[in-house]
TORVO-906353 format. One record per residue (C-alpha): residue number from 1; x, y, z. Coordinates in pm, 1 decimal. Example, Ala and Ser with C-alpha at 12.3 -4.5 7.8 and 13.67 -1.06 7.14 Angstrom:
<recs>
i 1&x 1230.0&y -450.0&z 780.0
i 2&x 1367.0&y -106.0&z 714.0
</recs>
This chain:
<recs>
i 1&x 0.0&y 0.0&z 0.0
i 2&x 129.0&y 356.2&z -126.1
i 3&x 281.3&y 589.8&z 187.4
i 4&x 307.6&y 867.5&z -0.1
i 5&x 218.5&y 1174.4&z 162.7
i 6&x 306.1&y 1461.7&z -66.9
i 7&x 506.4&y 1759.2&z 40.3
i 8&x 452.8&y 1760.0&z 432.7
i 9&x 346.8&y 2128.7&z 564.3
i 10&x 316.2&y 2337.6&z 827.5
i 11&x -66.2&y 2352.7&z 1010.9
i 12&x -31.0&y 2745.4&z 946.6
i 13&x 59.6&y 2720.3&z 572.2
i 14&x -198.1&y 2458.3&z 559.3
i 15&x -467.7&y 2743.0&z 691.8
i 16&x -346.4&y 3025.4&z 494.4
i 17&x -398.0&y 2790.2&z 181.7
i 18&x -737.8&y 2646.3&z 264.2
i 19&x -865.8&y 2959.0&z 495.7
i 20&x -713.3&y 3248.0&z 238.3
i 21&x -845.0&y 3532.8&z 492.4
i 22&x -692.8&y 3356.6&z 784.4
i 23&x -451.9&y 3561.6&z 963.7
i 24&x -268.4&y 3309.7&z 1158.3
i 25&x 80.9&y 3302.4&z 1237.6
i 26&x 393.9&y 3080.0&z 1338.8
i 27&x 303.2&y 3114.1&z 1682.2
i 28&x -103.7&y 3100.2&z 1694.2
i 29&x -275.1&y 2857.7&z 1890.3
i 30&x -407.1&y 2578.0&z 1689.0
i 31&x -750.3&y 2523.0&z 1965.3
i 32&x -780.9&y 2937.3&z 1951.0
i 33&x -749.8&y 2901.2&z 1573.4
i 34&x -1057.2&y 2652.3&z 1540.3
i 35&x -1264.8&y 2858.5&z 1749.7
i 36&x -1180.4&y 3157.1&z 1528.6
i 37&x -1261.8&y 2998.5&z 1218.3
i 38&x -1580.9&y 2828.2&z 1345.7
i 39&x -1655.6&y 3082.4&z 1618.7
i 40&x -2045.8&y 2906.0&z 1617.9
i 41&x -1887.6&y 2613.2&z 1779.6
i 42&x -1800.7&y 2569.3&z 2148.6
i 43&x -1518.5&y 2347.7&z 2208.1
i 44&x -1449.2&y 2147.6&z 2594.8
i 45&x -1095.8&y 2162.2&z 2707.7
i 46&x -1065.5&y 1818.2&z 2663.2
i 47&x -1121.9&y 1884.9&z 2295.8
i 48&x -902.5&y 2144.1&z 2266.6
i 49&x -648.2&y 1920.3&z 2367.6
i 50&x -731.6&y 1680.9&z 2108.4
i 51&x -753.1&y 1932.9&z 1838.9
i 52&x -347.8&y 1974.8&z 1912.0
i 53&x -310.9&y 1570.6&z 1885.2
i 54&x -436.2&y 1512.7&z 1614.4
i 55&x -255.8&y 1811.9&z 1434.1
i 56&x 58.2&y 1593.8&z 1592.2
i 57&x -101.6&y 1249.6&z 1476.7
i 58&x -152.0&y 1367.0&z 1143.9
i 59&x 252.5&y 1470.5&z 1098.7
i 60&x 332.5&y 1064.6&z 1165.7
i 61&x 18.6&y 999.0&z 952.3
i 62&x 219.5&y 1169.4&z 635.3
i 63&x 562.3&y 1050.0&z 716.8
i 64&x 727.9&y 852.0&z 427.5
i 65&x 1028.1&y 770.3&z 666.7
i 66&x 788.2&y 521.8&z 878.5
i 67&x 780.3&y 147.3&z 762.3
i 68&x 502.7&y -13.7&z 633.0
i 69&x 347.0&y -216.2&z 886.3
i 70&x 334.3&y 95.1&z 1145.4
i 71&x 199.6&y 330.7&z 869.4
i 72&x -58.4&y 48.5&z 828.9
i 73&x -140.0&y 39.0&z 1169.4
i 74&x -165.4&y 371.2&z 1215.2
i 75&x -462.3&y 396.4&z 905.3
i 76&x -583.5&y 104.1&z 1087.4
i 77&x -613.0&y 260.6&z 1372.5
i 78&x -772.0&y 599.6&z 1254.3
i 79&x -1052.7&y 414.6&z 1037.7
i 80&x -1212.4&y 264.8&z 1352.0
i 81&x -1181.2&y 593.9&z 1521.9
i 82&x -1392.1&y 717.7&z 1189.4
i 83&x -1624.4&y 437.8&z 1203.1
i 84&x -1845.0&y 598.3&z 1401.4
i 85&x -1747.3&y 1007.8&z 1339.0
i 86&x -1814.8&y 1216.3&z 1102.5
i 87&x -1549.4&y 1444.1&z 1203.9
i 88&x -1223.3&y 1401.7&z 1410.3
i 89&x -1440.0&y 1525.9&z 1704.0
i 90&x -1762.8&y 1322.1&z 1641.3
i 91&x -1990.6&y 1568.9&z 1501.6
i 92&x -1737.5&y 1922.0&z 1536.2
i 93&x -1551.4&y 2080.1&z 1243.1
i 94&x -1200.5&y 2199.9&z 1367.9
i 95&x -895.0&y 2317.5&z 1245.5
i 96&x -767.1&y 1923.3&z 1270.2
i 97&x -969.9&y 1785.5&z 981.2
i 98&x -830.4&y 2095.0&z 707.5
i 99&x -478.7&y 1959.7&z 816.7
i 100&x -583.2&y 1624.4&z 827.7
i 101&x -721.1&y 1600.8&z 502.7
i 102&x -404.6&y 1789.6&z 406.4
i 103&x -178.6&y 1583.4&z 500.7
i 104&x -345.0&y 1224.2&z 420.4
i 105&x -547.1&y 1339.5&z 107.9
i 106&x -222.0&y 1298.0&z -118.8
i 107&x -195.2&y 929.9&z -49.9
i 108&x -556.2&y 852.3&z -40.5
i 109&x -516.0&y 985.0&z -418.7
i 110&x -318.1&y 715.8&z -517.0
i 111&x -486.5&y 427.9&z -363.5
i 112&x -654.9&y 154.6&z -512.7
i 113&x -1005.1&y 50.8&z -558.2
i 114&x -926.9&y -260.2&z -354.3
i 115&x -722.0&y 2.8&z -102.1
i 116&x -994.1&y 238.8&z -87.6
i 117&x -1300.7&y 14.5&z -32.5
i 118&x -1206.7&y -360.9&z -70.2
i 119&x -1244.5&y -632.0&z 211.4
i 120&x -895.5&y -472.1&z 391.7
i 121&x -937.3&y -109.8&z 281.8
i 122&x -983.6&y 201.9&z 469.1
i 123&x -1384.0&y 267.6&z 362.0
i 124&x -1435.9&y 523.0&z 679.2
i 125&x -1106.7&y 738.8&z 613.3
i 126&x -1195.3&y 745.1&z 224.7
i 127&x -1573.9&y 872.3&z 328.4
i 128&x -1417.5&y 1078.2&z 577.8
i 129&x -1171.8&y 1220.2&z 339.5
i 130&x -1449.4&y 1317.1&z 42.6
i 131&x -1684.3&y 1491.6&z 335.3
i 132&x -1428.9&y 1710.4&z 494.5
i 133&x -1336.9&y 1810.0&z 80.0
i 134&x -1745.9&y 1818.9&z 2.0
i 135&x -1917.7&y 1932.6&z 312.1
i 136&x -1986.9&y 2335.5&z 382.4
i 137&x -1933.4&y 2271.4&z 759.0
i 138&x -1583.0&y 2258.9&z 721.9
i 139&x -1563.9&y 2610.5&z 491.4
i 140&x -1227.2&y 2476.7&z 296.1
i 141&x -1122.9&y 2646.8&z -20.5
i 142&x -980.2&y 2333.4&z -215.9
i 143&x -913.6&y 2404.9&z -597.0
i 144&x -1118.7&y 2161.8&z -820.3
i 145&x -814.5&y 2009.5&z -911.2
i 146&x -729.8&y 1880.9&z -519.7
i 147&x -992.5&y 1733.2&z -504.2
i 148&x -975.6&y 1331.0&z -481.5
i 149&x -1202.8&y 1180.7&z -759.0
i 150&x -1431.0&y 932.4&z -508.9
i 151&x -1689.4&y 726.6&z -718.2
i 152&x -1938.8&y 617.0&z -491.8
i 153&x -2066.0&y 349.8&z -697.8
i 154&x -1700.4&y 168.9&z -669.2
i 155&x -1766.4&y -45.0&z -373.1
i 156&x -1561.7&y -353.0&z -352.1
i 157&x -1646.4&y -500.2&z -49.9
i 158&x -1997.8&y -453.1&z 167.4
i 159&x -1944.9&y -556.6&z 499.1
i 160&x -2290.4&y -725.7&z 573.8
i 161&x -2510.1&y -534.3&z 860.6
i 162&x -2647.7&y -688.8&z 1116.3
i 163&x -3000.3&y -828.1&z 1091.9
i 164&x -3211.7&y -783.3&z 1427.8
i 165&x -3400.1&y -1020.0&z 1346.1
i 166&x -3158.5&y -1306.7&z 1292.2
i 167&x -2991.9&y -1162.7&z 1661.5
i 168&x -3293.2&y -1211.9&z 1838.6
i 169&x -3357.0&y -1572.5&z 1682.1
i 170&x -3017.6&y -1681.5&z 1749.6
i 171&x -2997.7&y -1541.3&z 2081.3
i 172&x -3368.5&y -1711.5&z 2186.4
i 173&x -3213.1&y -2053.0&z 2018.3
i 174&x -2919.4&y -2033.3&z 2244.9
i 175&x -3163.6&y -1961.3&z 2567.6
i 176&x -3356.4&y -2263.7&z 2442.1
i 177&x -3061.1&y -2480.1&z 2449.1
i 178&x -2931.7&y -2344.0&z 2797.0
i 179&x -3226.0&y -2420.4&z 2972.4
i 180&x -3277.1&y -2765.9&z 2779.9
i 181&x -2904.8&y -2828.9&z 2960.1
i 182&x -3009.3&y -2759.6&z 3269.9
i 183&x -3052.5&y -3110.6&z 3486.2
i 184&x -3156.0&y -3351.4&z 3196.3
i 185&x -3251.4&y -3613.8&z 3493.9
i 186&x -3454.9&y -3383.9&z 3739.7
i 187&x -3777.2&y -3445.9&z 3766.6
i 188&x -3954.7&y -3141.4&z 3683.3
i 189&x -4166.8&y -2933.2&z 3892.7
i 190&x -4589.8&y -2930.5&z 3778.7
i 191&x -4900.1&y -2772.7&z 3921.1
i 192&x -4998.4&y -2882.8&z 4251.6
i 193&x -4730.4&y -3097.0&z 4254.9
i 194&x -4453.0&y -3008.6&z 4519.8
i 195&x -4119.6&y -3137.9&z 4493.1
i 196&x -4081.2&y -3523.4&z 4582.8
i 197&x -3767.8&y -3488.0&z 4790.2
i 198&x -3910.5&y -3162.3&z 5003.3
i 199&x -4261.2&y -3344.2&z 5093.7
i 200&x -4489.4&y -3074.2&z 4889.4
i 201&x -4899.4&y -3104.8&z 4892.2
i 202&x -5028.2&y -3450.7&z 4703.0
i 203&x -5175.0&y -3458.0&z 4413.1
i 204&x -5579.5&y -3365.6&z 4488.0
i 205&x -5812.2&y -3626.7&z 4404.7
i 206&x -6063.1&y -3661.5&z 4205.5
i 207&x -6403.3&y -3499.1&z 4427.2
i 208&x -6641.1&y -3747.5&z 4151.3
i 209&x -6466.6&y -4087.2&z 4390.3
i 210&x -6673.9&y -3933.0&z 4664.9
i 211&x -6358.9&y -3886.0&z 4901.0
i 212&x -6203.7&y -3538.2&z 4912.4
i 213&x -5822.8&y -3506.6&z 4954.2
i 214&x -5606.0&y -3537.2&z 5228.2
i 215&x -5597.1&y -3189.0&z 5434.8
i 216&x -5912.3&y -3073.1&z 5217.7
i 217&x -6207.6&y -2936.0&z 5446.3
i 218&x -6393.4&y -3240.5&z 5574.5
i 219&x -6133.5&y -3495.3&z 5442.0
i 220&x -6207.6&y -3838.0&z 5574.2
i 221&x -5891.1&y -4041.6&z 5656.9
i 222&x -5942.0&y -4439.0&z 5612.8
i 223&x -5690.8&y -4726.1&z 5671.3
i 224&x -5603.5&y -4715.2&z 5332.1
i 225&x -5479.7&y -4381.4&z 5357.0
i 226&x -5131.7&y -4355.2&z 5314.0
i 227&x -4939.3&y -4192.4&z 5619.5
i 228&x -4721.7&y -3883.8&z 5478.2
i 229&x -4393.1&y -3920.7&z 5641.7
i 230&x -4282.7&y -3647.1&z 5806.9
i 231&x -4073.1&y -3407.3&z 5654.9
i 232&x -3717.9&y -3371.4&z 5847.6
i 233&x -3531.6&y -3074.3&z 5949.7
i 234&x -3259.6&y -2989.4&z 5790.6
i 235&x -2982.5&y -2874.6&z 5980.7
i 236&x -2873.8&y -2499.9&z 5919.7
i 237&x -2519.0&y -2473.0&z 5792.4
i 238&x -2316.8&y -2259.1&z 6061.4
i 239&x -2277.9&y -1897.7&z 5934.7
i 240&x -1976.7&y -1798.5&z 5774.2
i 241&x -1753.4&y -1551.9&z 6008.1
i 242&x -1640.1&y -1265.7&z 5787.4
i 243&x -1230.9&y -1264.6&z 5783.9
i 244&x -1074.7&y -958.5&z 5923.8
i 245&x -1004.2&y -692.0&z 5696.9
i 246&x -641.3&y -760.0&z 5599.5
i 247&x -447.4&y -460.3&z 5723.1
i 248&x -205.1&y -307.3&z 5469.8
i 249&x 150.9&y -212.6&z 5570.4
i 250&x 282.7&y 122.9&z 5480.9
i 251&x 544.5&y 61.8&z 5179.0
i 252&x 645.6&y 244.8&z 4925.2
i 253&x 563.0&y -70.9&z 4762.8
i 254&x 216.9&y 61.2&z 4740.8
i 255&x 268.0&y 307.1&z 4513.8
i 256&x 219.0&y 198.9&z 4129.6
i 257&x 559.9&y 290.8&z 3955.6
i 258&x 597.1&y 214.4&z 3568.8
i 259&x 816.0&y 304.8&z 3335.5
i 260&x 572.8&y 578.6&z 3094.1
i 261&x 673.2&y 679.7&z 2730.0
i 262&x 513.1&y 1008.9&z 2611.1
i 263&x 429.7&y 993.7&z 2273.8
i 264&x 387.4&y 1407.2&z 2280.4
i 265&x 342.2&y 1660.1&z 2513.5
i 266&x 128.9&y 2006.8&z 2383.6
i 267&x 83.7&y 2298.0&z 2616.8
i 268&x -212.7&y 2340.1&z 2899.0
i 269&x -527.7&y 2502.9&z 2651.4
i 270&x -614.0&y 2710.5&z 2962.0
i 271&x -283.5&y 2652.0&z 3225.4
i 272&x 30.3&y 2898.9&z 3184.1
i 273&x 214.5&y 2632.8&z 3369.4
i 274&x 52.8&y 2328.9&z 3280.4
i 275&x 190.5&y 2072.7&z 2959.9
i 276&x -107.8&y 1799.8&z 2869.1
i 277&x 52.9&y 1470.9&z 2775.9
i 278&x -43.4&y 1158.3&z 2601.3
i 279&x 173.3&y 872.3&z 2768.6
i 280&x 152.6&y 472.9&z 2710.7
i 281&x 192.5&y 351.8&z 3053.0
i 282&x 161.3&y -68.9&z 2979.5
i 283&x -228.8&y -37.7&z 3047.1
i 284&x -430.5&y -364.2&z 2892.2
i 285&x -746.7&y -195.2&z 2664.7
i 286&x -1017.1&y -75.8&z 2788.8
i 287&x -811.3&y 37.0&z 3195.6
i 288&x -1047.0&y 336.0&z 3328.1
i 289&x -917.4&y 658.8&z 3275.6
i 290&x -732.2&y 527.5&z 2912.2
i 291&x -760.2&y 583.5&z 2568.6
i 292&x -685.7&y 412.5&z 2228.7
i 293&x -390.3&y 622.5&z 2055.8
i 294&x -397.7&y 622.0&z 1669.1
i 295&x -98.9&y 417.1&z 1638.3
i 296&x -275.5&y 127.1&z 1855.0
i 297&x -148.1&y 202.0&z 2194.2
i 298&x -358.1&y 240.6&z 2512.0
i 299&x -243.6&y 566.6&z 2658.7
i 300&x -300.5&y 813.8&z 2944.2
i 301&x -385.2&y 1161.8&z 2998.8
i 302&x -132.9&y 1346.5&z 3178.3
i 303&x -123.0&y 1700.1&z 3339.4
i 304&x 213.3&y 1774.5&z 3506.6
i 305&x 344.7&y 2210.0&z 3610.0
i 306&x 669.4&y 2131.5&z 3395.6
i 307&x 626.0&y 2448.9&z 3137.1
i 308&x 877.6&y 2691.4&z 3195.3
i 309&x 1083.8&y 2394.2&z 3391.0
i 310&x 1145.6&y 2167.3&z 3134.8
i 311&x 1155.2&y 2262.5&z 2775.3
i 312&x 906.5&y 2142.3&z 2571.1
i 313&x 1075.0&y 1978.7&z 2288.3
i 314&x 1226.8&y 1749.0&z 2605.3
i 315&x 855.0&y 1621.4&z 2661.6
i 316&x 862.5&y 1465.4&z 2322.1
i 317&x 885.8&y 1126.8&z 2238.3
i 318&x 1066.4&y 1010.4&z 2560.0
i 319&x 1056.1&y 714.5&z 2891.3
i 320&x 969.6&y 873.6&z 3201.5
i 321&x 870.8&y 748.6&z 3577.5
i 322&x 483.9&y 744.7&z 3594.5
i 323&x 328.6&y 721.9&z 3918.6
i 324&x -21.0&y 516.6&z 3839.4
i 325&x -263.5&y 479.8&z 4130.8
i 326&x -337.6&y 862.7&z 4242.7
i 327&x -713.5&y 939.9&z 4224.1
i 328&x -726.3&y 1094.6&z 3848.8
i 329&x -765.1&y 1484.1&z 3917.2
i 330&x -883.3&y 1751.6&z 3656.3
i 331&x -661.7&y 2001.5&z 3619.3
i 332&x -813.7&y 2306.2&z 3486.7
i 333&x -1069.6&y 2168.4&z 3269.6
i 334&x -837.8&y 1890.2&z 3174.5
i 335&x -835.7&y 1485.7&z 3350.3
i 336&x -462.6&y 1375.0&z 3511.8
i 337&x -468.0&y 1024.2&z 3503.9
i 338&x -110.6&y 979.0&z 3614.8
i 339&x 224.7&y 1166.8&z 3738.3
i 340&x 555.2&y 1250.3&z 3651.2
i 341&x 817.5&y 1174.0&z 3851.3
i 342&x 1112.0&y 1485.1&z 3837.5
i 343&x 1356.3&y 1624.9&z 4096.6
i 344&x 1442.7&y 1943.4&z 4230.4
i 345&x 1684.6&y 2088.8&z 4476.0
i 346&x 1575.7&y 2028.5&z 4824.0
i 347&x 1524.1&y 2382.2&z 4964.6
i 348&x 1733.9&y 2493.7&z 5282.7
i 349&x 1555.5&y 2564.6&z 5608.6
i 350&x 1346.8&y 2888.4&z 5602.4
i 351&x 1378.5&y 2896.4&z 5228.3
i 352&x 1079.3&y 2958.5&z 5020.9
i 353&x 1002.2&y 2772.8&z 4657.0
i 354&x 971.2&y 3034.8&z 4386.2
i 355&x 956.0&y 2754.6&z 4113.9
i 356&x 1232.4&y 2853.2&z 3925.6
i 357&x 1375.0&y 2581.3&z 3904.3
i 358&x 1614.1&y 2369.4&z 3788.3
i 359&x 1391.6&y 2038.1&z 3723.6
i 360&x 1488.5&y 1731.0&z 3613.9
i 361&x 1275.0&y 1434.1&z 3476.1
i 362&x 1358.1&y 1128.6&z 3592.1
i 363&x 1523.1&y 904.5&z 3326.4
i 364&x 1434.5&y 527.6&z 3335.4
i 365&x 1709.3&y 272.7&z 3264.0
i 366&x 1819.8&y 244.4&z 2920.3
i 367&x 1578.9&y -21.0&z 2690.5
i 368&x 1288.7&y -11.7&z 2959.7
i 369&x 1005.2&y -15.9&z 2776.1
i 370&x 650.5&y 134.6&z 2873.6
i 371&x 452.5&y -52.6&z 3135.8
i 372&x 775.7&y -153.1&z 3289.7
i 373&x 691.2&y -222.7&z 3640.8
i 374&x 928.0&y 15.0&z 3906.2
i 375&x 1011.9&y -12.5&z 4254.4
i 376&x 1244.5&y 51.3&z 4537.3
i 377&x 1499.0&y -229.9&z 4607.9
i 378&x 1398.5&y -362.9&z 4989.1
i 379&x 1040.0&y -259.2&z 4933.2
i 380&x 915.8&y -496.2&z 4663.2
i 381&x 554.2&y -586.3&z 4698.8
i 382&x 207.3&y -582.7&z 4515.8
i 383&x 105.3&y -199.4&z 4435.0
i 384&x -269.9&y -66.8&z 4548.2
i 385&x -516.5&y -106.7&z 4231.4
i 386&x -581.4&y 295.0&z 4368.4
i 387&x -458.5&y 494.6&z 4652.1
i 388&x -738.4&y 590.5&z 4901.7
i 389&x -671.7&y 968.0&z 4917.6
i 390&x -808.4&y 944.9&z 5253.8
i 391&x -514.4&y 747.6&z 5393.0
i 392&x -243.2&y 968.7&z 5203.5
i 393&x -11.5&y 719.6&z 5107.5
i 394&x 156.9&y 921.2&z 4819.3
i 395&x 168.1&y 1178.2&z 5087.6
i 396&x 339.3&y 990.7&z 5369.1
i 397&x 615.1&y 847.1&z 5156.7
i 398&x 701.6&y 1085.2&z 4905.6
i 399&x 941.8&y 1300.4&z 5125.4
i 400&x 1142.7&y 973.5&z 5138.8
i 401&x 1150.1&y 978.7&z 4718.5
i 402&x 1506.9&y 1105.9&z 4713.1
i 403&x 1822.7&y 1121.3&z 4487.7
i 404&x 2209.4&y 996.6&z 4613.6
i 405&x 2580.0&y 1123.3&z 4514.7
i 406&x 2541.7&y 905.4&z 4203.2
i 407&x 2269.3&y 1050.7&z 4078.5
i 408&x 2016.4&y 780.4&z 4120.9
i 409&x 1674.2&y 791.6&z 4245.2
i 410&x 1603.6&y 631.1&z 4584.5
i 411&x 1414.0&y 612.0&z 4896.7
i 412&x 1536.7&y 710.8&z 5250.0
i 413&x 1326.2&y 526.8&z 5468.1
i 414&x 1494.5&y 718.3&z 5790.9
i 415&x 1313.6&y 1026.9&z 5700.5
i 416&x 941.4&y 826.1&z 5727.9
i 417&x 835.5&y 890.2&z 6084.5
i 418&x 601.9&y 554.3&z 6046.7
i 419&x 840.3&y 344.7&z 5887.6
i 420&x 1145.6&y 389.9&z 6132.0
i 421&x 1271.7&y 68.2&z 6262.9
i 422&x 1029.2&y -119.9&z 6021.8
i 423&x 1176.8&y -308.5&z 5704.2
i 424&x 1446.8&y -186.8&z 5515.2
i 425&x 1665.6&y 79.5&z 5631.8
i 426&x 1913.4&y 320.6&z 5477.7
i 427&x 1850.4&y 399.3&z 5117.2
i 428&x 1677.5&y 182.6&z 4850.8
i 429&x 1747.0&y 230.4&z 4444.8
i 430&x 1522.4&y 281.2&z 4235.6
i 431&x 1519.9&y 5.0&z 3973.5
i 432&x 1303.7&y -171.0&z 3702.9
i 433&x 1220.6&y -513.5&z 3714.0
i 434&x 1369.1&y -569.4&z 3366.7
i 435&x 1687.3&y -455.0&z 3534.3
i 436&x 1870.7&y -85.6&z 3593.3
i 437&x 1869.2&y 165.6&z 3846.4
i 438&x 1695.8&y 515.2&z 3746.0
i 439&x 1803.5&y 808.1&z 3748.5
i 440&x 1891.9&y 1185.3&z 3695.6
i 441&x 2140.4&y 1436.5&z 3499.9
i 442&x 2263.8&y 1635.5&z 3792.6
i 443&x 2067.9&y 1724.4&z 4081.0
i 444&x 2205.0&y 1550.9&z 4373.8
i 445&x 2032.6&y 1503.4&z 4731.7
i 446&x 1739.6&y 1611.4&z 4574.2
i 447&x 1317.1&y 1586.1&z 4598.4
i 448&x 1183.9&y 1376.9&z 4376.0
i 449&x 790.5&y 1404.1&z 4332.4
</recs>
């Protein structure tokens, strides 16, 4: 399947072509930019922040320096996002589908029939593709001659819909045969017939014999009567004691430390000192608080008050220590599923934080890859699924989160009021499981958090 991409540019000059009256800039926001162009549409935060990703998806998306099965899984990947949108957004026009269409409408050009719409093809990005070129919601200018040639009619593969009707049979066939499974050799249950084994009312008789039935008004009991034996007692099964709720030690081991790889990093839509993030953390589909990237990954949200610490272009494309079982916050508009773990020098007594800095991200060891699981050597253990805010954990132990003379990351047990005299003692690296100690570039006897 063809890669090609055209001529990659720049979101602006992509504006200034298809928006000829737009008067953006170098430096313009891409979320403000959307807004100004559709100024009848209100945009969340959280979509602002997606606007910016997918301007950043799209650049990969037209990359002829990516191989073949990652470009594929990347289309992959954005036609079952479009499966069920009609625009990047659902339903919204932004600024994101001009430079998306952009971008991808060059290859799309020189696809195939089969590529287009066959059994394997991309239907949803090729109906995607024509709207966004078609459709006055978007407002593009696109000269007659950009335009990809579609032919509706050229359909080469029509995945069959599903017939309600045929769902409902098969699904009361399959209730048939459940219940047909159920105790082939019990004797089933009629009425006025109690169960045989629990002693339940016999059968009435007939009233035409001329003798009513047993425990009827003015029954008349003869020899012949059979005696009902008496139904026994069953002894009640003792009740189950509840086991004691299983106290949890106070370890650093609680905390959920993984190695996190941010595929990019775009600036706060409403935070000064805010960056958003998008970072693959190891989570199986479908973890609460995730998302499906474009390129097939399951990734997190992630607010962290690095901008103006740590230079932006260093949040790109890069391992980092993620700290996974805090209560996901918002922050400004925006959901924090996760944390970045960086250093800073420790202040002096009486000194007061200006947050100037410097700040350094901790680095995890070379070849970890995302989901890595982290932890303090001494303190290995089972992590909390999430950490009950209530009993400040993070809290607690993060003034032990420290770094030594070699730069590495560890934690100073001494410092933990609770944890003196209890399990490991002294200072514990911080290492992957995969192997390697983590670390920073300079700051020593620092706070990590």
């Amino acid at each position: 399947m063809s890669t090609h991409s055209g001529q990659p540019t720049s979101p602006v000059d992509i504006i200034k072509r298809f928006f000829p009256s737009s008067s953006s800039t170098p430096d313009s926001d891409i979320s403000e930019l959307s807004q100004s162009r559709y100024p009848d549409t209100h945009y969340t935060d959280n979509e602002k922040v997606e606007i910016s990703q997918w301007v950043t998806t799209s650049e990969r998306l037209a990359s002829q320096d990516e191989d073949q099965a990652k470009h594929a899984e990347r289309l992959g990947s954005l036609n079952i996002h479009l499966s069920s949108r009609t625009t990047l957004l659902g339903h919204k026009p932004s600024i994101a589908d001009a430079v998306l269409f952009a971008r991808l409408a060059p290859a799309v050009k020189t696809w195939s029939s089969e590529e287009r719409t066959g059994e394997r093809g991309y239907h949803h990005i090729v109906r995607y593709i024509d709207f966004v070129q078609s459709a006055p919601l978007f407002g593009l200018s696109i000269p007659q001659d950009e335009k990809i040639a579609i032919d509706p009619s050229d359909v080469r593969f029509v995945h069959k819909p599903l017939d309600s009707k045929e769902e409902k049979e098969r699904k009361k066939k399959e209730k048939a045969l459940a219940s047909a499974s159920i105790g082939e050799n019990q004797i089933p249950l009629v009425v006025d017939q109690g169960n045989p084994e629990q002693g339940g009312k016999a059968k009435k008789e007939n009233t035409n014999n001329g003798v009513a039935g047993k425990g009827s008004p003015g029954a008349v009991v003869t020899d012949s009567t059979p005696a009902q034996p008496k139904r026994e007692k069953k002894e009640k099964a003792p009740k189950q004691l509840k086991a004691p709720v299983k106290e949890t030690l106070l370890s650093p081991c609680l905390i959920d430390l993984r190695v996190g790889h941010i595929l990019q990093a775009i600036p706060h839509p409403n935070a000064d000192s805010l960056y958003v993030s998008t970072i693959a953390c190891g989570d199986p589909a479908g973890t609460e608080n995730t998302s499906v990237h474009t390129d097939g990954q399951v990734v997190r949200t992630v607010c962290s008050g690095l901008s103006g610490l740590v230079p932006l272009a260093d949040m790109q494309d890069r391992k980092v220590v993620a700290v996974c079982n805090l209560k996901p916050v918002t922050m400004r508009g925006v959901k924090s599923a996760a944390m970045v773990l960086a250093a800073s020098p420790r202040l002096a007594p009486g000194e007061v934080d200006h947050h100037t800095g410097p700040v350094e991200l901790v680095n995890p060891p070379d070849g970890a890859q995302a989901g890595d699981r982290i932890y303090f050597e001494g303190w290995e253990g089972e992590p909390e699924g999430v950490l009950n805010p209530k009993k400040k954990v993070w809290e607690t132990l993060q003034p032990g989160f420290t770094t030594t003379d070699t730069l590495g990351v560890a934690f100073d047990a001494e410092v933990i009021e609770q944890l003196k005299g209890i399990g490991t003692q002294g200072l514990g690296r911080l290492v992957a499981k995969s192997g390697g100690e983590c670390k920073v570039i300079s700051l020593k006897g620092a706070v990590v958090r």
